[in-house]
C-alpha positions as CSV (number, residue, x, y, z in Angstrom):
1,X,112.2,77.8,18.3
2,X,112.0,78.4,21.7
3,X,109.4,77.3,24.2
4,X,108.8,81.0,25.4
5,X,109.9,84.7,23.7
6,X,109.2,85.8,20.5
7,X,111.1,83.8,17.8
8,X,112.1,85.6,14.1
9,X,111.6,82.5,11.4
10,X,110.8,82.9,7.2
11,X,109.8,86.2,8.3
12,X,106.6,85.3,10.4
13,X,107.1,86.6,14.1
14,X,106.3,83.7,16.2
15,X,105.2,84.4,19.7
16,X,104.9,81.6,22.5
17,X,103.1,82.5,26.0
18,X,99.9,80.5,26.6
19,X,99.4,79.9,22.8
20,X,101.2,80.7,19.8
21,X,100.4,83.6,17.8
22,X,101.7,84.2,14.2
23,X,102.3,87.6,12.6
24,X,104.4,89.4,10.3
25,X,103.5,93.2,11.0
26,X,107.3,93.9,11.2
27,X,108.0,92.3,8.1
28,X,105.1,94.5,6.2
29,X,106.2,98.0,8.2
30,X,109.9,97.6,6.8
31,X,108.9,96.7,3.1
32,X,106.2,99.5,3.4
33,X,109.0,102.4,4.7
34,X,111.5,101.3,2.0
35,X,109.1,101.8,-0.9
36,X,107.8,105.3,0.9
37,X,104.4,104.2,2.0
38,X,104.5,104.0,5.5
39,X,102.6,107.3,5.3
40,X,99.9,106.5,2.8
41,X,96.4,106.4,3.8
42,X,94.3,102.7,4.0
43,X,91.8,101.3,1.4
44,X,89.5,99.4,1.8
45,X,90.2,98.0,-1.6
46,X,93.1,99.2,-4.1
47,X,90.8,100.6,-6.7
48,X,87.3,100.4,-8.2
49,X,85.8,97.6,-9.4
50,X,84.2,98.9,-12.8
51,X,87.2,100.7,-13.4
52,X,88.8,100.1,-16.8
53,X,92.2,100.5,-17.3
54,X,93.8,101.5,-20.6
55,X,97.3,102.2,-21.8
56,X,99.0,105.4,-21.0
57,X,101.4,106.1,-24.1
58,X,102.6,109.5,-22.9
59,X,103.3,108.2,-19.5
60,X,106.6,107.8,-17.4
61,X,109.1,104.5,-17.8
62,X,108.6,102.1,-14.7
63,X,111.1,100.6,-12.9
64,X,110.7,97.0,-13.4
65,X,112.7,95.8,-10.6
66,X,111.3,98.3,-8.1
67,X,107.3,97.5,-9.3
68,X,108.3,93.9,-8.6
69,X,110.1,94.8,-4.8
70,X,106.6,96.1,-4.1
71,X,104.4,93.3,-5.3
């Protein structure tokens, strides 16, 4: 890495100038505009927490690959 810039490395954008900083913002805006939700609104948490969830048998297939790109 070099001594002063801002340095690409497993994904975590290093910066060096006066103390090193660690971040990954352009990792997160890239994954969040492939899978469309760059747009969405924040939560402060992804769902209730008494919620139940129960099993939607007339629901739409899921695309394994595509659940596990976002997670």
């Amino acid at each position: 890495m070099p001594m002063m810039g801002v340095t690409f490395f497993l994904r975590l954008q290093i910066k060096q100038k006066g103390g090193t900083s660690i971040s990954q913002s352009k990792y997160y805006k890239k994954v969040l505009k492939k899978f469309g939700m760059d747009i969405a609104k924040e939560a402060s948490t992804s769902m209730a927490t008494p919620c139940y969830l129960e099993k939607d048998e007339s629901g739409t297939e899921v695309s394994k690959i595509r659940f596990r790109g976002m997670i």
